[in-house]
N, C-alpha and C positions, 0 to 999 in steps of 0.2 A: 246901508244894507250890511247884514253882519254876514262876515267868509263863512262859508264851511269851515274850515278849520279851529275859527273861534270855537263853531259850536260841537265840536268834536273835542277839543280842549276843554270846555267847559262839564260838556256830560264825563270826561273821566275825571277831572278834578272831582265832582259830586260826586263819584262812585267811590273815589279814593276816601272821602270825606265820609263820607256814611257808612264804609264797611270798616275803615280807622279803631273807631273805639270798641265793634266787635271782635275785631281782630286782635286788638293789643290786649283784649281778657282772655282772649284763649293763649295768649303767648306768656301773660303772665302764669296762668292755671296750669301749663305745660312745666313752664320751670319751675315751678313749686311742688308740684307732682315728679317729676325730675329727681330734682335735689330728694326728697321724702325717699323718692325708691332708691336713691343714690346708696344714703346713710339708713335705711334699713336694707339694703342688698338684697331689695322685691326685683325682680327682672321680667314683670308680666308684660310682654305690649299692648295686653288692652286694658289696663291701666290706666294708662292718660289718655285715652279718646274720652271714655266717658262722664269724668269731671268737663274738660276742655269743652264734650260738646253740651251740657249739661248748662255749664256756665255761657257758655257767648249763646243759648237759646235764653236763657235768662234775660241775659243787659239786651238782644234784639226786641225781646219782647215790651222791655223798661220803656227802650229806647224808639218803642214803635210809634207813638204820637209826634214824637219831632223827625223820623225818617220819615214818615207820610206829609208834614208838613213842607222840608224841605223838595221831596220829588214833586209835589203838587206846585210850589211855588214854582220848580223848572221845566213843571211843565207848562206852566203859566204863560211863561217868560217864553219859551220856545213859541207858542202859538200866537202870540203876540209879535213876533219880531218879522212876521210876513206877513 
């Protein structure tokens, strides 16, 4: 029988996994937009929100066939293990 804990561990590892590469395009679209307002001395703050969000709606959407794959497999796996 599998702990609770396993599966508490398991559903944030997948969470961490799946929002990962959304995450790291907005971090990268931030410091590029960054540095750009740095070295033109733009000091707008809504500036970088909307590239940032602009882009990780982008790679979510890319990335929507293998994030529904993966949640679907763990749910799979959760309803199976009782």
């Amino acid at each position: 029988m599998i702990d609770s804990l396993d599966l508490v561990r398991d559903a944030l590892v997948l969470s961490l996994m799946l929002s990962a590469p959304i995450l790291a395009v907005g971090l990268l679209v931030g410091l590029t937009v960054s540095i750009v307002q740095a070295v033109t001395q733009i000091q707008d703050q809504t500036l970088s929100f909307v590239p940032k969000i602009a882009a990780m709606l982008l790679v979510a959407v890319a990335l929507l066939g293998w994030l529904s794959v993966q949640l679907m497999e763990f749910a799979a796996s959760m309803f199976s293990s009782f």
